[in-house]
BATOR-341197 format. One record per residue (C-alpha): residue in three letters; chain; x negated, y negated, z negated. Coordinates in steps of 0.25 Angstrom, whole numbers, plus 5000, padded with zeros to 4 digits. Layout:
PT code unit   px   py   pz
PT  ALA    A    X    Y    Z
...
This chain:
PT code unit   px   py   pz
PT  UNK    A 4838 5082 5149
PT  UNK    A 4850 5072 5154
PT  UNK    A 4861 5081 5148
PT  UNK    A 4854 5082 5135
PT  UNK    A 4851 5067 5133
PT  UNK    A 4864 5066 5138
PT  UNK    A 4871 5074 5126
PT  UNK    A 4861 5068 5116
PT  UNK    A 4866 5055 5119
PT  UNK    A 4881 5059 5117
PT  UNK    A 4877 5064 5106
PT  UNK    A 4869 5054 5100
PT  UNK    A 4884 5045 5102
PT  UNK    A 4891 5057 5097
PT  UNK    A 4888 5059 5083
PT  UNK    A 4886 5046 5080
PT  UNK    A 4903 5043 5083
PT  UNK    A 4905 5055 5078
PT  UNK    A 4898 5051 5065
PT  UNK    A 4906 5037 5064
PT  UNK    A 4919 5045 5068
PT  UNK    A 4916 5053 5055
PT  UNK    A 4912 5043 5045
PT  UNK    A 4924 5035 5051
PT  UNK    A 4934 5045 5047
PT  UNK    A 4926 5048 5033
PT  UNK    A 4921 5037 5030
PT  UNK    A 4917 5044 5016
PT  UNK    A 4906 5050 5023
PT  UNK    A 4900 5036 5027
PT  UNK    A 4901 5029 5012
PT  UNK    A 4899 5041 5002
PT  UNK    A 4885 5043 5003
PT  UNK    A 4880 5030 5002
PT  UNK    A 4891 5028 4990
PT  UNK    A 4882 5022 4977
PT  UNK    A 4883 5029 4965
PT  UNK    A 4876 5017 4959
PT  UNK    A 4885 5008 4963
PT  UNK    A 4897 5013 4965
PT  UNK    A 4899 5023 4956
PT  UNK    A 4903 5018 4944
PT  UNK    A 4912 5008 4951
PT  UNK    A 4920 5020 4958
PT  UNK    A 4921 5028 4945
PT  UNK    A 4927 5017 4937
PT  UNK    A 4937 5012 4948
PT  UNK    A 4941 5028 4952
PT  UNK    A 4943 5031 4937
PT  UNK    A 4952 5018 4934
PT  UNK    A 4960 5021 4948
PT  UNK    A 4963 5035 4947
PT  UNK    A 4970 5030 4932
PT  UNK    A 4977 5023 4940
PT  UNK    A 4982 5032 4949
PT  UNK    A 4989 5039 4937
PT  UNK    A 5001 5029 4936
PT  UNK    A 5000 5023 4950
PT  UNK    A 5002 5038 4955
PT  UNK    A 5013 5042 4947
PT  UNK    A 5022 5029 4947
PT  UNK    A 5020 5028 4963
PT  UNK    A 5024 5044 4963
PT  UNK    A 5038 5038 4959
PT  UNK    A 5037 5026 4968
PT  UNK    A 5037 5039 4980
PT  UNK    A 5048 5046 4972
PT  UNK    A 5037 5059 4970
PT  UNK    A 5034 5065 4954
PT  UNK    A 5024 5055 4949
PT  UNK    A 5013 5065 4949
PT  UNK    A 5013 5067 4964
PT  UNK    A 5008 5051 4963
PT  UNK    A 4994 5058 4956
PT  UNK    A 4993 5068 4969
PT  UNK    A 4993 5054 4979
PT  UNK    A 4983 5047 4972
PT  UNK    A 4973 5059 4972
PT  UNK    A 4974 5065 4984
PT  UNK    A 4972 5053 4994
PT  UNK    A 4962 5046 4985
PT  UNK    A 4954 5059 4990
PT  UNK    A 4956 5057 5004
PT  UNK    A 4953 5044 5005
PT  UNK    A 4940 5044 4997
PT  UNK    A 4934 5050 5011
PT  UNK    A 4944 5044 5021
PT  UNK    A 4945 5030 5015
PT  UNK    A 4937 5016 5019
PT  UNK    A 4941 5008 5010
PT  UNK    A 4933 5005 4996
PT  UNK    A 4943 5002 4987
PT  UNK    A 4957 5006 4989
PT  UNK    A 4963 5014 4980
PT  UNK    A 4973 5026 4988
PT  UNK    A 4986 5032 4982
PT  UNK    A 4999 5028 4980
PT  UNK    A 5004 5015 4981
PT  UNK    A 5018 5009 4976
PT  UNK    A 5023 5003 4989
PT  UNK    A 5020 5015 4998
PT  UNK    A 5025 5026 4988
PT  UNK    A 5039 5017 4985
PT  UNK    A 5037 5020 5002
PT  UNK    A 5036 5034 5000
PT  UNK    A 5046 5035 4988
PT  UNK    A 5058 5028 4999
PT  UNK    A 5055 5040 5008
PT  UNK    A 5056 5052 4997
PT  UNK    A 5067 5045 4990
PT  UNK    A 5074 5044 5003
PT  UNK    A 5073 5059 5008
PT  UNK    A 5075 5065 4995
PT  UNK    A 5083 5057 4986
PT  UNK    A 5088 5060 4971
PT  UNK    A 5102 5063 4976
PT  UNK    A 5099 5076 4984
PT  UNK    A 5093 5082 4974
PT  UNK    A 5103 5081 4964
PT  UNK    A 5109 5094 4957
PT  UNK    A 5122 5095 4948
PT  UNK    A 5119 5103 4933
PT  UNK    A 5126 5114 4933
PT  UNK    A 5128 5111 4918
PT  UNK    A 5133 5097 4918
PT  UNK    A 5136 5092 4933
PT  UNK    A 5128 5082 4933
PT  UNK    A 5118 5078 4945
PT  UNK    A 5103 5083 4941
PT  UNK    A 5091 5077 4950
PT  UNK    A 5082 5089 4955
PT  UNK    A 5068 5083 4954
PT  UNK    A 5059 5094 4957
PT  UNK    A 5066 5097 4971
PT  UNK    A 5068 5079 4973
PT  UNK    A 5053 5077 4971
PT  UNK    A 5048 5089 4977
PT  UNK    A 5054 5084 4990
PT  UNK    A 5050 5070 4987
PT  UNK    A 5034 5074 4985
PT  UNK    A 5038 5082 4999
PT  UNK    A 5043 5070 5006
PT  UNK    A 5032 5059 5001
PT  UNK    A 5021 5070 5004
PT  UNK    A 5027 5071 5017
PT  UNK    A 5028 5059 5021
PT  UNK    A 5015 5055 5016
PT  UNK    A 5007 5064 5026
PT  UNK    A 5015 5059 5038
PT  UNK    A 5010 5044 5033
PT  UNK    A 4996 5050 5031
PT  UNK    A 4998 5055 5046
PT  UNK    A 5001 5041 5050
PT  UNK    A 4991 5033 5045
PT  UNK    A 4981 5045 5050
PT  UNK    A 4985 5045 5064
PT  UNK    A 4986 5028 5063
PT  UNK    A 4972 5029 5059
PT  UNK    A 4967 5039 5068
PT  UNK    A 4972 5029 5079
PT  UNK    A 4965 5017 5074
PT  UNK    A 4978 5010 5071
PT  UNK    A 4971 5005 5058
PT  UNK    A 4976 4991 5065
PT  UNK    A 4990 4992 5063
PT  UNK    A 4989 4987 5049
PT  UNK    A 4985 4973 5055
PT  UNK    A 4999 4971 5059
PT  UNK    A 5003 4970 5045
PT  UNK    A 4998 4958 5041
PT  UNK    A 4994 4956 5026
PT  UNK    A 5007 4947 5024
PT  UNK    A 5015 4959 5028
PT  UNK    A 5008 4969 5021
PT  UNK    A 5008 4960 5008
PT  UNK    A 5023 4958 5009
PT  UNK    A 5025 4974 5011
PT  UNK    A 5018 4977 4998
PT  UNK    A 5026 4964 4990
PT  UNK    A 5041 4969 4996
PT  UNK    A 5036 4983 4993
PT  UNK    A 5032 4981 4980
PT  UNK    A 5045 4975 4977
PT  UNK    A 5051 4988 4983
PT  UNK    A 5044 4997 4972
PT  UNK    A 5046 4989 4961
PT  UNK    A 5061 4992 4965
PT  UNK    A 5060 5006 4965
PT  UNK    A 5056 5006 4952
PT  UNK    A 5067 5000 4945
PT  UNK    A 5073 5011 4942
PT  UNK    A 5060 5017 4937
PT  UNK    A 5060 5006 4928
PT  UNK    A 5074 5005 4922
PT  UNK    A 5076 5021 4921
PT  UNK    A 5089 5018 4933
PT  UNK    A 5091 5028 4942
PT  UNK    A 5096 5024 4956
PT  UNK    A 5102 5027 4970
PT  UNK    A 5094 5030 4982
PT  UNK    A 5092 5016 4991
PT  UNK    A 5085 5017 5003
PT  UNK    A 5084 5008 5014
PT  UNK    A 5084 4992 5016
PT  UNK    A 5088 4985 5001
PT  UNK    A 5087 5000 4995
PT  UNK    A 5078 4993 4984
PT  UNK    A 5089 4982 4982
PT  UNK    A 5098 4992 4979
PT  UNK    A 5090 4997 4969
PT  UNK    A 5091 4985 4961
PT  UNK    A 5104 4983 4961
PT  UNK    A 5107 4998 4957
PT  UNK    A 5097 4996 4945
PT  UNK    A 5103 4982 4942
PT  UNK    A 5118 4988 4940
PT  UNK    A 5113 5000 4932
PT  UNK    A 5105 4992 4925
PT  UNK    A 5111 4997 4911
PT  UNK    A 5104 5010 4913
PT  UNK    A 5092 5003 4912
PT  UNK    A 5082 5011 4902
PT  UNK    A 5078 5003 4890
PT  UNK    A 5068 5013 4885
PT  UNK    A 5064 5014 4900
PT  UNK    A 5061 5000 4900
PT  UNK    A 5052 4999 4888
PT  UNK    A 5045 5010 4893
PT  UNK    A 5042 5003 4908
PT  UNK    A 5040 4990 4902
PT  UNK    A 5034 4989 4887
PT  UNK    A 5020 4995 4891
PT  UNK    A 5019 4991 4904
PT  UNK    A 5017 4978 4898
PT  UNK    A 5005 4977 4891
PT  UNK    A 4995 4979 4901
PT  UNK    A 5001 4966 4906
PT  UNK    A 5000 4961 4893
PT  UNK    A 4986 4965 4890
PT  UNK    A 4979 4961 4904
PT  UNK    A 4986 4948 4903
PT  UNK    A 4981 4945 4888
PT  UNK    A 4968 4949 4890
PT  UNK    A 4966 4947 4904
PT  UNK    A 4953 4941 4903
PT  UNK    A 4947 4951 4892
PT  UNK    A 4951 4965 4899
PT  UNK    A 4940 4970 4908
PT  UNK    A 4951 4975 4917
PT  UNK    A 4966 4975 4916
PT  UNK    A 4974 4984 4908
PT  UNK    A 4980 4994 4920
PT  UNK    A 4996 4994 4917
PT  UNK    A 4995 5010 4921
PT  UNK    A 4988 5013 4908
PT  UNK    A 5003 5012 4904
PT  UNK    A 5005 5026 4906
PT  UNK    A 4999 5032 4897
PT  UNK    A 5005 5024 4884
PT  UNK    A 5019 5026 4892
PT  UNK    A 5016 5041 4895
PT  UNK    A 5014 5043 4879
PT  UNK    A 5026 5035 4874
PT  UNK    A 5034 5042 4885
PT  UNK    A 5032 5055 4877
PT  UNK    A 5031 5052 4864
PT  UNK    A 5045 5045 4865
PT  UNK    A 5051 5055 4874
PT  UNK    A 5057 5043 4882
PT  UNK    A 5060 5054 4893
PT  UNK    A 5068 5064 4883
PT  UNK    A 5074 5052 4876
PT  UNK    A 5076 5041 4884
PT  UNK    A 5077 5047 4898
PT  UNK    A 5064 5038 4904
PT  UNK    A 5059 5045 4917
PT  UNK    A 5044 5049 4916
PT  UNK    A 5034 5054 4925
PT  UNK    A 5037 5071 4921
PT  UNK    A 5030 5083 4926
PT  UNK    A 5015 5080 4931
PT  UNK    A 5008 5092 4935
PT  UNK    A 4994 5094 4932
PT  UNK    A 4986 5099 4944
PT  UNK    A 4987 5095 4962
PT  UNK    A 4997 5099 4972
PT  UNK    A 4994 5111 4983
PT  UNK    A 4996 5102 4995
PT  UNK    A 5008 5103 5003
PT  UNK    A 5012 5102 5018
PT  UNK    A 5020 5090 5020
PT  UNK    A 5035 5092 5026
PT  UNK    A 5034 5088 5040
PT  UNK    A 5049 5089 5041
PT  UNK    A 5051 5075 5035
PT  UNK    A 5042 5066 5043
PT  UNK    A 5052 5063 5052
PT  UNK    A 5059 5057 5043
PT  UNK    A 5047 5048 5036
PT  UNK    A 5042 5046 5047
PT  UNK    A 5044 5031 5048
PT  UNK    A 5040 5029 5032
PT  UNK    A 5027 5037 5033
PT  UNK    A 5024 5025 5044
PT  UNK    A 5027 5015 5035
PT  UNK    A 5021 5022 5023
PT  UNK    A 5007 5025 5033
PT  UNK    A 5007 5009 5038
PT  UNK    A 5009 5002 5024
PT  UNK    A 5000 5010 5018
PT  UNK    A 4987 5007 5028
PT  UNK    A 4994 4992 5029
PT  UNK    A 4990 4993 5013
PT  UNK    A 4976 5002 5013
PT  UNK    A 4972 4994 5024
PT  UNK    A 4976 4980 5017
PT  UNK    A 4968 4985 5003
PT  UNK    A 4956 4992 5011
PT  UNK    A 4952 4979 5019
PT  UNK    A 4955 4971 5007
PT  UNK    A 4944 4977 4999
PT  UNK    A 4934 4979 5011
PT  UNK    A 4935 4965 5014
PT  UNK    A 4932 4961 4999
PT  UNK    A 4921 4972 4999
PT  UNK    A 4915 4972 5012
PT  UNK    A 4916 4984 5018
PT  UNK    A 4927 4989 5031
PT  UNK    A 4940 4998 5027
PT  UNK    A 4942 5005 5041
PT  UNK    A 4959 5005 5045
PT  UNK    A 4959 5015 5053
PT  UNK    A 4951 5024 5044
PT  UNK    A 4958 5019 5032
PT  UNK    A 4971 5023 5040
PT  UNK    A 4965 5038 5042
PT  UNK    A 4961 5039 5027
PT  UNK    A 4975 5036 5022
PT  UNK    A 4981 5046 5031
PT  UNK    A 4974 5057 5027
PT  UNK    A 4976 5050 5012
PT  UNK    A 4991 5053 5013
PT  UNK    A 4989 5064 5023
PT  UNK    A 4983 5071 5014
PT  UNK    A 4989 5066 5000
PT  UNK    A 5004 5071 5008
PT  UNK    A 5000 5086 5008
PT  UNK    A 4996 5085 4994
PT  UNK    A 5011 5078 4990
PT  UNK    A 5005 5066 4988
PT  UNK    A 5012 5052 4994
PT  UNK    A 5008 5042 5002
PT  UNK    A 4995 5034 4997
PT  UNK    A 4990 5020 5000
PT  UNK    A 4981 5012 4993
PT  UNK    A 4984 5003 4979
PT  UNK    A 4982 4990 4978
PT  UNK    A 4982 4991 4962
PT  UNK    A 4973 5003 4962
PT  UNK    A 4965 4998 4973
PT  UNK    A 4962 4985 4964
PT  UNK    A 4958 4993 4953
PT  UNK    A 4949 5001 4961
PT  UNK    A 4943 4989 4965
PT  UNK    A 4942 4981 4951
PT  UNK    A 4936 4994 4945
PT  UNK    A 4924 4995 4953
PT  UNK    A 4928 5005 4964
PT  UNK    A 4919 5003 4976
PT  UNK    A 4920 5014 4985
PT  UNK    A 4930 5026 4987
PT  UNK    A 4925 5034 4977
PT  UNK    A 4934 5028 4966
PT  UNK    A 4944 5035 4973
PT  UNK    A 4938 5048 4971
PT  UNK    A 4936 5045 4956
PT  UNK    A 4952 5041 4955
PT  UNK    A 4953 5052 4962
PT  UNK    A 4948 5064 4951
PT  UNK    A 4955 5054 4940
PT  UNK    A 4967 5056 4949
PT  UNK    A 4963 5072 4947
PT  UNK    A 4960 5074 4932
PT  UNK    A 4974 5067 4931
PT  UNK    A 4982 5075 4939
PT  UNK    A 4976 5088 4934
PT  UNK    A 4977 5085 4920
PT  UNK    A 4981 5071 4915
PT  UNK    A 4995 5069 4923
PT  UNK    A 5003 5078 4914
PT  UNK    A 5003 5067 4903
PT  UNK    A 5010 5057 4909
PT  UNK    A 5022 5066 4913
PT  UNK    A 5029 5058 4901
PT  UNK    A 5025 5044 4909
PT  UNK    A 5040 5036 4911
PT  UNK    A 5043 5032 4925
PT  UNK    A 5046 5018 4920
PT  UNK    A 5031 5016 4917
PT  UNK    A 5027 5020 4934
PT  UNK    A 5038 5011 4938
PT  UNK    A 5030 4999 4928
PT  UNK    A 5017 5003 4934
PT  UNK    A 5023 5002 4947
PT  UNK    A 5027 4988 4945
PT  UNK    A 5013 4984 4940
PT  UNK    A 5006 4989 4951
PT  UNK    A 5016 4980 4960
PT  UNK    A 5009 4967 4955
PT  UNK    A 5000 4965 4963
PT  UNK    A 5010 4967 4976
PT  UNK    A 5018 4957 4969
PT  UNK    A 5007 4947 4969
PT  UNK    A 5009 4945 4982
PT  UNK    A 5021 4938 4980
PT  UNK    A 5008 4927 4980
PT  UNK    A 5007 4928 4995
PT  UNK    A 5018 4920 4997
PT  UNK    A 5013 4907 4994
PT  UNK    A 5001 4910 5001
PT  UNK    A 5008 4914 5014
PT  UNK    A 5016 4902 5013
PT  UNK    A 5006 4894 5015
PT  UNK    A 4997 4902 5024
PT  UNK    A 5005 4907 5035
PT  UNK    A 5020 4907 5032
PT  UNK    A 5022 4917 5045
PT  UNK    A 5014 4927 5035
PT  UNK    A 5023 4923 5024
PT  UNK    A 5037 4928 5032
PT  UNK    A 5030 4941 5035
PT  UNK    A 5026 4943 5021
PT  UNK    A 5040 4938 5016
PT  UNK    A 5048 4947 5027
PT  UNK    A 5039 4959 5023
PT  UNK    A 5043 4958 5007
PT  UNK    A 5059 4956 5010
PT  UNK    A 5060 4967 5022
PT  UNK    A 5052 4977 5013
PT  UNK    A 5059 4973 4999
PT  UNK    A 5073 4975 5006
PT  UNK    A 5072 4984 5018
PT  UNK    A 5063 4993 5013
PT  UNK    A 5048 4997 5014
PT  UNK    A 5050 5004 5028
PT  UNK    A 5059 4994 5035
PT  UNK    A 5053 4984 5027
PT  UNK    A 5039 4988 5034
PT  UNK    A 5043 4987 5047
PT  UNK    A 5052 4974 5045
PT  UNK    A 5039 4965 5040
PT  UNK    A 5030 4973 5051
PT  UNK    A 5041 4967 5062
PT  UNK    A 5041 4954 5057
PT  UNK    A 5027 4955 5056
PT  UNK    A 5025 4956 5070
PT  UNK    A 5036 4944 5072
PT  UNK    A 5027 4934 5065
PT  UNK    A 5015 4939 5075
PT  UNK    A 5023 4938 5087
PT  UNK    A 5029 4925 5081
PT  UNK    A 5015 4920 5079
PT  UNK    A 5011 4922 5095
PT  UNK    A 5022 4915 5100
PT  UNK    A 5023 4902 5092
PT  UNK    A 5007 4900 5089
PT  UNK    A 5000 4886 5086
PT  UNK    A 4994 4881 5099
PT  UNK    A 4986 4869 5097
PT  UNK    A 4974 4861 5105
PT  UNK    A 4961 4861 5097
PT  UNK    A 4950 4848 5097
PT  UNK    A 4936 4846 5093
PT  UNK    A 4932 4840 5078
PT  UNK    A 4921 4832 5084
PT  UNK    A 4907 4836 5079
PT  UNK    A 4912 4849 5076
PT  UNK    A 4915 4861 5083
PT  UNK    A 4929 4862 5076
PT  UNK    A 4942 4862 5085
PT  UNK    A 4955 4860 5077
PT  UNK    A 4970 4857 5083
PT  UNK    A 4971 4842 5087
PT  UNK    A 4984 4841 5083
PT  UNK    A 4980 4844 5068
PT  UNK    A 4966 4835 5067
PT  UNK    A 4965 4822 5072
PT  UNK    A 4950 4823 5071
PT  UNK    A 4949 4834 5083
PT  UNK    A 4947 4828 5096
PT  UNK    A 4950 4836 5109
PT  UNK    A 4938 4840 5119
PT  UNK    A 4937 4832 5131
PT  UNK    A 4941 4840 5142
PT  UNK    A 4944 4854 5134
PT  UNK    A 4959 4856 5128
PT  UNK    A 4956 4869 5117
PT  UNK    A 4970 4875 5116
PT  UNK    A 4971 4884 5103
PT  UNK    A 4982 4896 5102
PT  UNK    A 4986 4901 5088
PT  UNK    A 4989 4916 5093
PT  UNK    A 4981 4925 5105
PT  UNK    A 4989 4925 5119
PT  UNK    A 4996 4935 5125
PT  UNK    A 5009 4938 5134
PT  UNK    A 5019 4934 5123
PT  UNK    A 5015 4920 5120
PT  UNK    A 5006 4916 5133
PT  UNK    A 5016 4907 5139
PT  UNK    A 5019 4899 5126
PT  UNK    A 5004 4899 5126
PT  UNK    A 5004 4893 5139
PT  UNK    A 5014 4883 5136
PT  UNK    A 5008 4878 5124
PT  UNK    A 4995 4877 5132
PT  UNK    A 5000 4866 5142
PT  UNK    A 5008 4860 5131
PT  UNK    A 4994 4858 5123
PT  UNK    A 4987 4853 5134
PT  UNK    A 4997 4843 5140
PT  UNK    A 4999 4836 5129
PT  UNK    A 4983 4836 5125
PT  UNK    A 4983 4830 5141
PT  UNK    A 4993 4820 5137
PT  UNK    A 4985 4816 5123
PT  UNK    A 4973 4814 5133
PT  UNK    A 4980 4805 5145
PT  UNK    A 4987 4796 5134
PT  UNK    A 4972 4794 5127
C-alpha cells in the first residue's frame, strides 16, 4: 500500500511537468482551442490576406539582397511562417525575410561564390559570359547551408535557456545595428538602381568602395532604368501624402509591381533596353534538400552573428507588442521556434528568416490578433507560388531595389533617437553612435562584435566611476533626496544614508569604500562646524 501511494504520488507530480513541458515547447496546443472565431476571425483573415500580398515583393526583392533567384525569396516566407504558427509565442510578428539579415546572408554567398569564377569565354566571339544556373545554384546551396547551421544555433541557445543573452544588447545598440545596417543595404543596391555592374568588395569600407566605383562609372548610369525605378514609385507617396487624411489606410508602395511588371513587357525594356528583370519563376515547391555540411566551417562565425541579431530583433518586436497587448512572449521559447523556423526553412532552400518590422506593423494595423494570420498569409503565399508567380517574371530589378529603400524608412527614422539620447543618457548615445559607424564601415560581422565590445566598456565604465551621494529627509514626507542637490532635505540625527549609483562587487569595492569615508567625513565636518 506504501509503494502504491508512493508511485501515485510521483505520478500525480509527473504528468503535470510533463504536461507544462509540452505546452511549453507547443505552445499552439495551449492557445488554439480556446481561439474565438467571433472574435478573432475576421481580424486574422483580413490581416493574413494583406500580409501574404506583401510577401510578394518583400520576398523577391530580399531574394536579391541574399544574392539567391527572386523566387527562392517566396519558398522563405512560406515555409517558416508554417513552422512558427505552432512553435511561436508572440501575437503579432510577422516571420520571413528581412533586409538587414539577407543583405547578411547575401556578403556570405557573394563571398564564397562570386561572379568571376563562374565566368566562361564564347567560343564565338571570346568574350567572358557569366554562367547563372551553375553561380546561383551554389549560391541557393550556400545561403541554404548556412541557414540550417543559424537555425542549429538559435535551437541549441534556446534549449539552454540562454534566452538572456539578448539583455546584453541594449536597445541603443540594437537600434544603431539596424540604422548602420540599413545604410549598408541601401548601398548595395545602387547598382540595382542605376543598371552598374560592379567589382566584388568584401571586408571593412567594401560598401565605400561601392560608391566610389559607381561614382566613376557613373556615365553608364541607365536613363530608361531610372525612369522605370523612380516614376511609379512615386505616386503612392504622392497619393498617401494628398489624401492622407481621406485614405482608410495607406496606399502600400508594393502594389508598384504590378503596373511595372506590365510596362516591362509591353515595352520590352529587357530586349530593347537591357533592364535586368526578375526571369524564370517556376510554378510549384522545391523537394527538400540536405544542406552541405562541408562549408560550415567556413560560415561558422556568420551563422552566429546571423542566429544573435536575428533573436536580438524577434525578441525586441515580440516584447514590443506584448507589452502593448498584455500578454508574455517567452525568449527561450521564441529562441527554439526560430531555429526550427530556419532549421527547417534551410532543408527547403530557403534562407535565413527573422521578423519584419514593416510586415509586422501591418499585420498589426490590419486586425491580426493572434498567429493565425500567419497561417492565412501562408496559403496566399501558396496559391501565389503554385500559380500567380510566373507573371511577374517581366518585374525589373530596379523596381525590388525601390521597394527596398521604402521599406528602410522606418529604420531611418531612427535617426530621431539622437536627440532624444542626447539628452537622456549621452553614454547610450556613444554606443548608438559607435554601433552606426562600426557597422556602416567595418561591416555587419566585425561591425557586431565592435559595438557588443564597446557595449560592454560603457557597463564596466559605468561601475567604476558611479555617482555616490548622501541622501536626507524631506520633513513631513517619506522622501529622501541627495542633499547636495535640495536645500530643503535635512539629514537624520544620528543616521548618515549613503546612496551608490551601481551594485558592488570585486572591481569597484574599494572605490566604494573610499568614497564611503569620503562621504562621511566631510558630512562629520558639516556637523562639528554647525
Amino acid at each position: 500500500h506504501t509503494n502504491s501511494r508512493l508511485c501515485r504520488s510521483s505520478g500525480n507530480k509527473i504528468v503535470p511537468k510533463l504536461k507544462r513541458s509540452v505546452l511549453g515547447f507547443l505552445p499552439v496546443l495551449s492557445w488554439l482551442p480556446r481561439y474565438s472565431l467571433r472574435d478573432n476571425a475576421l481580424g486574422d483573415l483580413t490581416s493574413g490576406i494583406s500580409v501574404g500580398i506583401m510577401h510578394l515583393p518583400l520576398g523577391l526583392a530580399y531574394a536579391l539582397l541574399a544574392g539567391t533567384p527572386p523566387v527562392y525569396g517566396l519558398y522563405t516566407s512560406f515555409y517558416p511562417t508554417l513552422v512558427y504558427f505552432f512553435f511561436g509565442t508572440s501575437k503579432h510578428i510577422s516571420i520571413g525575410p528581412f533586409a538587414v539579415t539577407s543583405l547578411m546572408v547575401g556578403i556570405v554567398t557573394e563571398t564564397l561564390a562570386p561572379n568571376s569564377n563562374y565566368m566562361t569565354l564564347n567560343g564565338t566571339n571570346g568574350t567572358a559570359v557569366l554562367d547563372s544556373t551553375a553561380l546561383y545554384n551554389d549560391r541557393v546551396r550556400i545561403a541554404s547551408s548556412l541557414t540550417v547551421l543559424c537555425g542549429i544555433f538559435q535551437f541549441a541557445m534556446g534549449l539552454l535557456q540562454v534566452g538572456f543573452i539578448a539583455t546584453y544588447l541594449s536597445d541603443p545598440l540594437v537600434r544603431g545595428y539596424t540604422t548602420g545596417a540599413s545604410i549598408q543595404v541601401v548601398l548595395s543596391q545602387l547598382s540595382n538602381t542605376f543598371g552598374i555592374s560592379t567589382l566584388l568588395y568584401t571586408g571593412p569600407l567594401s560598401q565605400i568602395y561601392v560608391s566610389i566605383h559607381i561614382e566613376i562609372h557613373k556615365h553608364y548610369i541607365s536613363l530608361p532604368l531610372l525612369l522605370v525605378n523612380f516614376h511609379p514609385s512615386l505616386c503612392p507617396f504622392k497619393l498617401n501624402t494628398c489624401f492622407a487624411k481621406k485614405l482608410p489606410a495607406p496606399i502600400p508602395i508594393e502594389l508598384i509591381i504590378i503596373f511595372a511588371t506590365i510596362i516591362s513587357y509591353y515595352s520590352n525594356l529587357n530586349g530593347l533596353y537591357k533592364v535586368a528583370v526578375v526571369g524564370q519563376i517556376p510554378k510549384g515547391l522545391l523537394a527538400p534538400r540536405n544542406p552541405d555540411i562541408s562549408l560550415w566551417g567556413s560560415v561558422a562565425g556568420s551563422a552566429f552573428s546571423l542566429a544573435i541579431v536575428g533573436y536580438a530583433i524577434s525578441i525586441s518586436l515580440g516584447k514590443t507588442f506584448g507589452l502593448k497587448y498584455g500578454y508574455k512572449v517567452d525568449s527561450n521559447q521564441e529562441l527554439i521556434a526560430l531555429g526550427l523556423c530556419n532549421t527547417a526553412g534551410g532543408f527547403f532552400q530557403c534562407h535565413f528568416i527573422t521578423p519584419s518590422l514593416a510586415r509586422s506593423l501591418l499585420q498589426e494595423t490590419t486586425g491580426g490578433k493572434t498567429q493565425v494570420t500567419g497561417i492565412v498569409s501562408a496559403v496566399v503565399l501558396l496559391i501565389i507560388i503554385l500559380e500567380i508567380g510566373p507573371l511577374f517574371q517581366q518585374l525589373p530589378k530596379a523596381v525590388l531595389a525601390c521597394i527596398i529603400y521604402v521599406n528602410m524608412k522606418g529604420m531611418f527614422m531612427q535617426f530621431s533617437d539622437i536627440p532624444a539620447l542626447w539628452k537622456s543618457n549621452k553614454v547610450d548615445l556613444m554606443v548608438w553612435l559607435v554601433t552606426l559607424v562600426s557597422v556602416v564601415l567595418l561591416n555587419l560581422d566585425i561591425g557586431l562584435a565592435v559595438s557588443v565590445g564597446f557595449s560592454i566598456l560603457t557597463v564596466i565604465f559605468r561601475t567604476q566611476l558611479p555617482r555616490y551621494s548622501i541622501l536626507g529627509q524631506v520633513p513631513g514626507t517619506e522622501l529622501y533626496l541627495e542633499m547636495d542637490a535640495y536645500e530643503e532635505v535635512k539629514e537624520i540625527p544620528g543616521i548618515i544614508i549613503f546612496r551608490s549609483s551601481t551594485t558592488i562587487y570585486y572591481t569597484n569595492a574599494e572605490l566604494y569604500l573610499d568614497a564611503l569615508q569620503e562621504k562621511v567625513v566631510c558630512v562629520c565636518v558639516l556637523v562639528i562646524h554647525a
